[in-house]
N, CA and C atoms as a LAMMPS dump frame, in Angstrom:
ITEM: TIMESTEP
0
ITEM: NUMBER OF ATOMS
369
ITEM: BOX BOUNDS ff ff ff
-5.0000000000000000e+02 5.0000000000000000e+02
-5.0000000000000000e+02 5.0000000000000000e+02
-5.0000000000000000e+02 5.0000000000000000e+02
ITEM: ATOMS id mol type element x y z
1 1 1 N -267.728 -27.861 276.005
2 1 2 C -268.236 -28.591 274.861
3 1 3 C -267.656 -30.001 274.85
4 2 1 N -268.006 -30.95 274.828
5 2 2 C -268.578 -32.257 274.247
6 2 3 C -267.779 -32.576 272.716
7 3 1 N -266.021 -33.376 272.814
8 3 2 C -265.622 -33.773 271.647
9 3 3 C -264.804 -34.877 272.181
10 4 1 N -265.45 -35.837 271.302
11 4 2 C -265.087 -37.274 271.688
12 4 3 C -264.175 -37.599 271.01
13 5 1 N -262.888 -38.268 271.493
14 5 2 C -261.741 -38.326 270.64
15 5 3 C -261.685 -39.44 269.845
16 6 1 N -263.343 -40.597 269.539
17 6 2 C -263.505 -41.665 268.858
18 6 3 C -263.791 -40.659 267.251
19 7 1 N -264.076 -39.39 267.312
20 7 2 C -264.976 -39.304 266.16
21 7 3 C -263.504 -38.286 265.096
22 8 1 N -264.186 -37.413 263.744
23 8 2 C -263.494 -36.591 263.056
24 8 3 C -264.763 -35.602 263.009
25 9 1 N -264.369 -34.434 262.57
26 9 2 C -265.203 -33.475 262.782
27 9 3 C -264.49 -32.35 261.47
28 10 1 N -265.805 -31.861 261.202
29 10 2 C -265.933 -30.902 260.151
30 10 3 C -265.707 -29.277 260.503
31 11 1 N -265.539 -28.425 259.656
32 11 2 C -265.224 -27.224 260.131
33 11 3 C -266.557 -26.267 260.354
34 12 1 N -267.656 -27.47 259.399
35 12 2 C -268.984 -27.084 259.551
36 12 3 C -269.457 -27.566 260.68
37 13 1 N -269.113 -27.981 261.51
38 13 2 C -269.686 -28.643 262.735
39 13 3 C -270.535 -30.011 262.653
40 14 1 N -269.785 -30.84 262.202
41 14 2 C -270.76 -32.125 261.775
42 14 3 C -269.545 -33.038 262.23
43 15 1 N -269.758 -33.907 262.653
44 15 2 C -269.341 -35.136 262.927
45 15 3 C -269.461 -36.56 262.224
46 16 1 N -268.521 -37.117 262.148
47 16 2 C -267.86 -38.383 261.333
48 16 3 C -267.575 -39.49 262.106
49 17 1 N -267.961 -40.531 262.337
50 17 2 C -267.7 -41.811 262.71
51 17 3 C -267.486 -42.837 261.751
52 18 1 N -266.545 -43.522 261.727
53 18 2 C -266.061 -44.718 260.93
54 18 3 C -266.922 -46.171 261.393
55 19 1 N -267.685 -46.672 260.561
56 19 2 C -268.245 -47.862 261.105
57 19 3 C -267.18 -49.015 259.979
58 20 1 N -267.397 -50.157 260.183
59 20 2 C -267.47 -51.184 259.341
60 20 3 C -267.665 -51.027 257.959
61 21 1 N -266.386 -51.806 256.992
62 21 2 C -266.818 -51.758 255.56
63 21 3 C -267.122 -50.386 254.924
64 22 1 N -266.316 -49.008 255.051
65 22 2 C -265.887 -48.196 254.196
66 22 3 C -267.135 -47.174 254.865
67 23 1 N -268.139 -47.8 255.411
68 23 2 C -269.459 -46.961 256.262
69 23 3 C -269.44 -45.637 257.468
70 24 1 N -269.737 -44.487 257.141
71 24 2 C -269.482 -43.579 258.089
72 24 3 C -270.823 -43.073 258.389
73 25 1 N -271.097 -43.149 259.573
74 25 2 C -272.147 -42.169 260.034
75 25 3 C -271.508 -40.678 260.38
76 26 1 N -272.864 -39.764 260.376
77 26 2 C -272.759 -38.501 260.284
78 26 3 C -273.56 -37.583 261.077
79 27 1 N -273.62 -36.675 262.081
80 27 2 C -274.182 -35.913 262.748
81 27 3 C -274.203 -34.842 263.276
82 28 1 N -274.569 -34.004 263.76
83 28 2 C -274.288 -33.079 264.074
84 28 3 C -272.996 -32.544 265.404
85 29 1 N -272.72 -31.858 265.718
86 29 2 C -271.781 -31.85 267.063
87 29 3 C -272.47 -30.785 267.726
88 30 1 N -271.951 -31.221 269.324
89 30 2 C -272.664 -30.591 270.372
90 30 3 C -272.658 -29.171 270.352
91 31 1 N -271.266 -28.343 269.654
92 31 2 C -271.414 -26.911 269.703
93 31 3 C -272.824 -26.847 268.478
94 32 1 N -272.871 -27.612 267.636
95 32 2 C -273.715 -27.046 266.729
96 32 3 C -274.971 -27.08 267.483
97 33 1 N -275.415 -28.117 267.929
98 33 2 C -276.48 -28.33 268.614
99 33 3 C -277.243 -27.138 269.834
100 34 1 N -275.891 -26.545 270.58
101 34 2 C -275.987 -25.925 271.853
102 34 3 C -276.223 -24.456 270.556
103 35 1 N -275.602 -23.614 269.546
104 35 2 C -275.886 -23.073 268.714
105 35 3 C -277.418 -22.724 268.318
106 36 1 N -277.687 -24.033 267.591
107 36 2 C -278.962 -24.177 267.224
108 36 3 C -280.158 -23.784 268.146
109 37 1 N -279.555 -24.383 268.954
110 37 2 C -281.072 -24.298 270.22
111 37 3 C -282.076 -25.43 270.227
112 38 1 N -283.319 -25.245 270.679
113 38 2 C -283.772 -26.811 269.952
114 38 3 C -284.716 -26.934 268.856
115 39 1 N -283.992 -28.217 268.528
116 39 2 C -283.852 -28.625 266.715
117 39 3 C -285.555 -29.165 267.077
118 40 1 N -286.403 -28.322 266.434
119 40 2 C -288.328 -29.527 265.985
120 40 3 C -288.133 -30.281 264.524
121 41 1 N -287.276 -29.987 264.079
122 41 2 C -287.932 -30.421 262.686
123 41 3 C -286.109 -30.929 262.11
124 42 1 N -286.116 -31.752 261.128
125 42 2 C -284.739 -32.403 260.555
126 42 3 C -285.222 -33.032 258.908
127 43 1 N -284.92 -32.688 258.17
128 43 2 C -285.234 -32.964 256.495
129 43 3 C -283.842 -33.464 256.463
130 44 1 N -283.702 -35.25 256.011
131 44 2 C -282.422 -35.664 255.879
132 44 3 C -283.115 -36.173 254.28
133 45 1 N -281.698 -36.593 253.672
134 45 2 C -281.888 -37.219 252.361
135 45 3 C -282.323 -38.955 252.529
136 46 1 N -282.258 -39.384 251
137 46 2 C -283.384 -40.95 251.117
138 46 3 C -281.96 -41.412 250.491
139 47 1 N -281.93 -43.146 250.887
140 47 2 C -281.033 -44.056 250.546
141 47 3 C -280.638 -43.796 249.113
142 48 1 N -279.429 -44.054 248.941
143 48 2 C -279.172 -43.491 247.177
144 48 3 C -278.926 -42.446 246.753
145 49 1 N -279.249 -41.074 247.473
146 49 2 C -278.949 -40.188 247.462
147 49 3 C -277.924 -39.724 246.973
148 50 1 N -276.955 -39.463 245.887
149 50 2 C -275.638 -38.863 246.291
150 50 3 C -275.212 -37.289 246.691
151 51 1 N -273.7 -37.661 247.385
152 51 2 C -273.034 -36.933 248.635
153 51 3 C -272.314 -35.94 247.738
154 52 1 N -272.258 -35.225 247.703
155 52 2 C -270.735 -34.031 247.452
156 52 3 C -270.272 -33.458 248.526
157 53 1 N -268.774 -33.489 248.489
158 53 2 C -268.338 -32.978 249.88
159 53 3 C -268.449 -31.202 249.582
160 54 1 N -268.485 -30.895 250.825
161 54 2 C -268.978 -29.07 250.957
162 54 3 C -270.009 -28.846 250.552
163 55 1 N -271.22 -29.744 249.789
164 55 2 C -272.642 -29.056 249.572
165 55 3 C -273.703 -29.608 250.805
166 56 1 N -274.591 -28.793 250.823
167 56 2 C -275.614 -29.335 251.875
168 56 3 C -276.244 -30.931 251.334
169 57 1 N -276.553 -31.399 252.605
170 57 2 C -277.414 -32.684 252.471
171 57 3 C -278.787 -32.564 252.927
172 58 1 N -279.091 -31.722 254.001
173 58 2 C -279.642 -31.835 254.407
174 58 3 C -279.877 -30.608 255.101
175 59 1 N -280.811 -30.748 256.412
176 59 2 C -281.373 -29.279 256.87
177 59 3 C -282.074 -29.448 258.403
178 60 1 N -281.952 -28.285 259.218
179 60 2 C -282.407 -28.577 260.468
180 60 3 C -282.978 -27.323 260.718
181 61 1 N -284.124 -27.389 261.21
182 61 2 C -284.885 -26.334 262.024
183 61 3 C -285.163 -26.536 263.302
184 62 1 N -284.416 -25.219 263.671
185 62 2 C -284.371 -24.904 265.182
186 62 3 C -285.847 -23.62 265.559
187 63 1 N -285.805 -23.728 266.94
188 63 2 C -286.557 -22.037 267.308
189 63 3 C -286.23 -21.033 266.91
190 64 1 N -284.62 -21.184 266.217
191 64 2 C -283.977 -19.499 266.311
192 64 3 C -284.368 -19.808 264.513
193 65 1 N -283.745 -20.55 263.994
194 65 2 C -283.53 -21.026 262.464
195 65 3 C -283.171 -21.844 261.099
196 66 1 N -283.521 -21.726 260.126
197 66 2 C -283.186 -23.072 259.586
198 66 3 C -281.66 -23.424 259.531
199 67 1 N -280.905 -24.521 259.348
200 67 2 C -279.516 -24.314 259.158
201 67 3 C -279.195 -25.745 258.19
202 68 1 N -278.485 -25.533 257.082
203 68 2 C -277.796 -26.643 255.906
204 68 3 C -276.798 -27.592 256.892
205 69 1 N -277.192 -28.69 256.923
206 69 2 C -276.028 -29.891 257.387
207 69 3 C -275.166 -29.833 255.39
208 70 1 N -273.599 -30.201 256.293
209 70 2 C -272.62 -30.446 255.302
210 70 3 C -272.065 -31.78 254.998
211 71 1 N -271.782 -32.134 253.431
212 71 2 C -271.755 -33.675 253.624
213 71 3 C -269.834 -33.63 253.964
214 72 1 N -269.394 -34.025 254.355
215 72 2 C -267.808 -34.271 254.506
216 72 3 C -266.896 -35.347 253.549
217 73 1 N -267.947 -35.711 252.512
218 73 2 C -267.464 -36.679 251.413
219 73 3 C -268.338 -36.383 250.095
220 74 1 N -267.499 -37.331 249.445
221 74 2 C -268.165 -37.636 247.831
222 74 3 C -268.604 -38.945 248.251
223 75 1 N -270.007 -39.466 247.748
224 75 2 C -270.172 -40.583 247.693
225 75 3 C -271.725 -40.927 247.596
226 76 1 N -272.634 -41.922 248.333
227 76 2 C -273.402 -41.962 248.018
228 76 3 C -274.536 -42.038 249.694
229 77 1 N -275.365 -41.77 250.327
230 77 2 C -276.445 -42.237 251.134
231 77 3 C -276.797 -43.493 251.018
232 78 1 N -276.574 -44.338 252.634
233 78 2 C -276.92 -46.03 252.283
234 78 3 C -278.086 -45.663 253.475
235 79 1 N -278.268 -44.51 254.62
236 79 2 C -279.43 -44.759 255.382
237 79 3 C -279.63 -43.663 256.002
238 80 1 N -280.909 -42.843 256.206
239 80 2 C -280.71 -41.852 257.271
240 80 3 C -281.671 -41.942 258.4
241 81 1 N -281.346 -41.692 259.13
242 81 2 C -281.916 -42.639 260.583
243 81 3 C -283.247 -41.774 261.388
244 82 1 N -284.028 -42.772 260.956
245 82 2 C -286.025 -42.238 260.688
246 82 3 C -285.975 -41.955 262.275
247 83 1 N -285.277 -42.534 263.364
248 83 2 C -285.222 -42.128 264.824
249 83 3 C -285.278 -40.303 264.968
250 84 1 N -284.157 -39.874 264.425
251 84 2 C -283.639 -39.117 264.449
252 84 3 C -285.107 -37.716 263.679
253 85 1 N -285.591 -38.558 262.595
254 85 2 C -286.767 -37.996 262.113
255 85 3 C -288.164 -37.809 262.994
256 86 1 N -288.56 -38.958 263.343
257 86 2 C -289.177 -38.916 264.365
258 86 3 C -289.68 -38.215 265.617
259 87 1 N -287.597 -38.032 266.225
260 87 2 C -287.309 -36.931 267.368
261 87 3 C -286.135 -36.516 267.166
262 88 1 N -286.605 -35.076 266.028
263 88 2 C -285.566 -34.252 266.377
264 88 3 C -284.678 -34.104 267.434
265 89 1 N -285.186 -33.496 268.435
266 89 2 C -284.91 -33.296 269.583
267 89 3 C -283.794 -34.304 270.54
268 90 1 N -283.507 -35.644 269.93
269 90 2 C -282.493 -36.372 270.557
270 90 3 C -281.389 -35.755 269.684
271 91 1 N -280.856 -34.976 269.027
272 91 2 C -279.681 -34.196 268.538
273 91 3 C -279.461 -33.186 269.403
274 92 1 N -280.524 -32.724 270.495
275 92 2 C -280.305 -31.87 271.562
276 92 3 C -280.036 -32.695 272.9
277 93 1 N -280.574 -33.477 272.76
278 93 2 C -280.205 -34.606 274.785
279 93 3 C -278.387 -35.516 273.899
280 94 1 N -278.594 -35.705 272.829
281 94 2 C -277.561 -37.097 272.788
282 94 3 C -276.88 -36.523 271.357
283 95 1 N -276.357 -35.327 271.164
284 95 2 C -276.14 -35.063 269.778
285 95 3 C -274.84 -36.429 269.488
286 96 1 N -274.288 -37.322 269.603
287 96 2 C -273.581 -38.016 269.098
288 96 3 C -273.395 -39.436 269.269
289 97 1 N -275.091 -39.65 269.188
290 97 2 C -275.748 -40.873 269.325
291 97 3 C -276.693 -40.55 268.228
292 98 1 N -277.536 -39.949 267.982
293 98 2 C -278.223 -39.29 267.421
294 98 3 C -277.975 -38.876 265.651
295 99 1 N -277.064 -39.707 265.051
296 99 2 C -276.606 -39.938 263.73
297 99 3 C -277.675 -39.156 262.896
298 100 1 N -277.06 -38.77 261.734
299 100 2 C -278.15 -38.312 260.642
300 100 3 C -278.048 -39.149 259.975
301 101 1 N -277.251 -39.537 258.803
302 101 2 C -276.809 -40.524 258.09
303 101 3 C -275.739 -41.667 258.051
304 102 1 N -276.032 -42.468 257.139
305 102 2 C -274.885 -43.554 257.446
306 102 3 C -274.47 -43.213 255.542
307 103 1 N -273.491 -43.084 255.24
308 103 2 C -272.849 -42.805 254.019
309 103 3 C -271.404 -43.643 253.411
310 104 1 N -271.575 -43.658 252.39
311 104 2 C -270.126 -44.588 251.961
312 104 3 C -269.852 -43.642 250.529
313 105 1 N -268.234 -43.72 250.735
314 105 2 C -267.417 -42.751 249.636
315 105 3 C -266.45 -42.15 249.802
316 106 1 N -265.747 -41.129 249.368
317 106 2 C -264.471 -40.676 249.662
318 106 3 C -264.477 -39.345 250.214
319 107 1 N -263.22 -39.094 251.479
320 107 2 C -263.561 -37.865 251.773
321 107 3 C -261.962 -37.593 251.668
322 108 1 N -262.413 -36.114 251.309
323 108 2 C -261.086 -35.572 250.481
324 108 3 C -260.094 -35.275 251.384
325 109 1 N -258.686 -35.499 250.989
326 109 2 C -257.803 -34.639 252.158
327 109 3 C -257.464 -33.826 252.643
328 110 1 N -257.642 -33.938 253.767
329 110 2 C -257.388 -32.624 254.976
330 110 3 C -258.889 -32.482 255.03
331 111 1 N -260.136 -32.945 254.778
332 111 2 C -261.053 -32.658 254.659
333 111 3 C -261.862 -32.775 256.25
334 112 1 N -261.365 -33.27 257.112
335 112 2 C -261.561 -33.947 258.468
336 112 3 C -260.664 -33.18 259.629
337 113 1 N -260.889 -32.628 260.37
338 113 2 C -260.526 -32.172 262.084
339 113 3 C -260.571 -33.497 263.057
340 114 1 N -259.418 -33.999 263.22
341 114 2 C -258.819 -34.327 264.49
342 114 3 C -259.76 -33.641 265.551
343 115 1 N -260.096 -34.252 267.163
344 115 2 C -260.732 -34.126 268.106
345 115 3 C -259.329 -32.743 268.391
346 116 1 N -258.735 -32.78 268.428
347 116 2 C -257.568 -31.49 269.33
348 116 3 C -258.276 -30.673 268.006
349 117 1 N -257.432 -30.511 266.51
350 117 2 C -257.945 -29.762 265.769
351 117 3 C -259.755 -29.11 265.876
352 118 1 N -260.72 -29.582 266.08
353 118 2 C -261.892 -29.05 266.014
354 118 3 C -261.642 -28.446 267.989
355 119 1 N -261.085 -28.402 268.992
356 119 2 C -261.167 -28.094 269.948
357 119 3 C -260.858 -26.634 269.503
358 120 1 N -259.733 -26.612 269.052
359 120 2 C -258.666 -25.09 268.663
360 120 3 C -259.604 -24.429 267.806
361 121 1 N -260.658 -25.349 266.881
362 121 2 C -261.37 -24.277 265.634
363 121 3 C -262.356 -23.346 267.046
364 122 1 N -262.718 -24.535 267.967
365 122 2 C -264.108 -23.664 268.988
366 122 3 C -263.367 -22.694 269.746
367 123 1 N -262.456 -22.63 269.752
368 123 2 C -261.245 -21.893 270.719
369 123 3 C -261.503 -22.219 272.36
């Protein structure tokens, strides 16, 4: 499995990148992806949206089944990336290029896995 030691990672299998100005994109991770199987369909939320950390944002349908993306903060939706809507399916070739959202807000502590920490959760 595929864990890049630029990113933070969820216990739900979602991935965290820090951009510029308080901005985090959000996506899925490759175990989730290899899990899933392949993703046709992706229902993300609209700009403005707000985030609660541990509730779903969003949703992905695979061949096998539907599955809840998790938000990893409190805060609010500034974009979710119509690419990604478009073609599902680049969350299966590029899951961490392949962003769901870009989000700004607070994420709680301890709320985030370290690249070693999410290695040890996959065992």
């Amino acid at each position: 499995m595929d864990v890049p030691e630029n990113l933070k990672f969820t216990k739900s299998h979602e991935w965290v990148k820090s951009l510029e100005g308080g901005i985090v994109e959000i996506g899925l991770t490759d175990f989730a992806q290899s899990e899933l199987g392949d993703i046709v369909f992706v229902n993300l939320p609209k700009a403005g949206d707000v985030l609660k950390a541990g509730t779903s944002f969003a949703d992905v349908e695979s061949v096998k089944a539907v599955s809840d993306i998790y938000s990893p903060l409190n805060g609010t939706v500034k974009e979710a990336n119509q690419q990604v809507l478009d073609h599902p399916e680049s969350i299966n070739s590029a899951p961490y290029e392949a962003w769901l959202i870009r989000a700004q807000g607070d994420i709680p502590a301890g709320g985030l896995l370290s690249p070693a920490e999410y290695k040890a959760l996959l065992g």
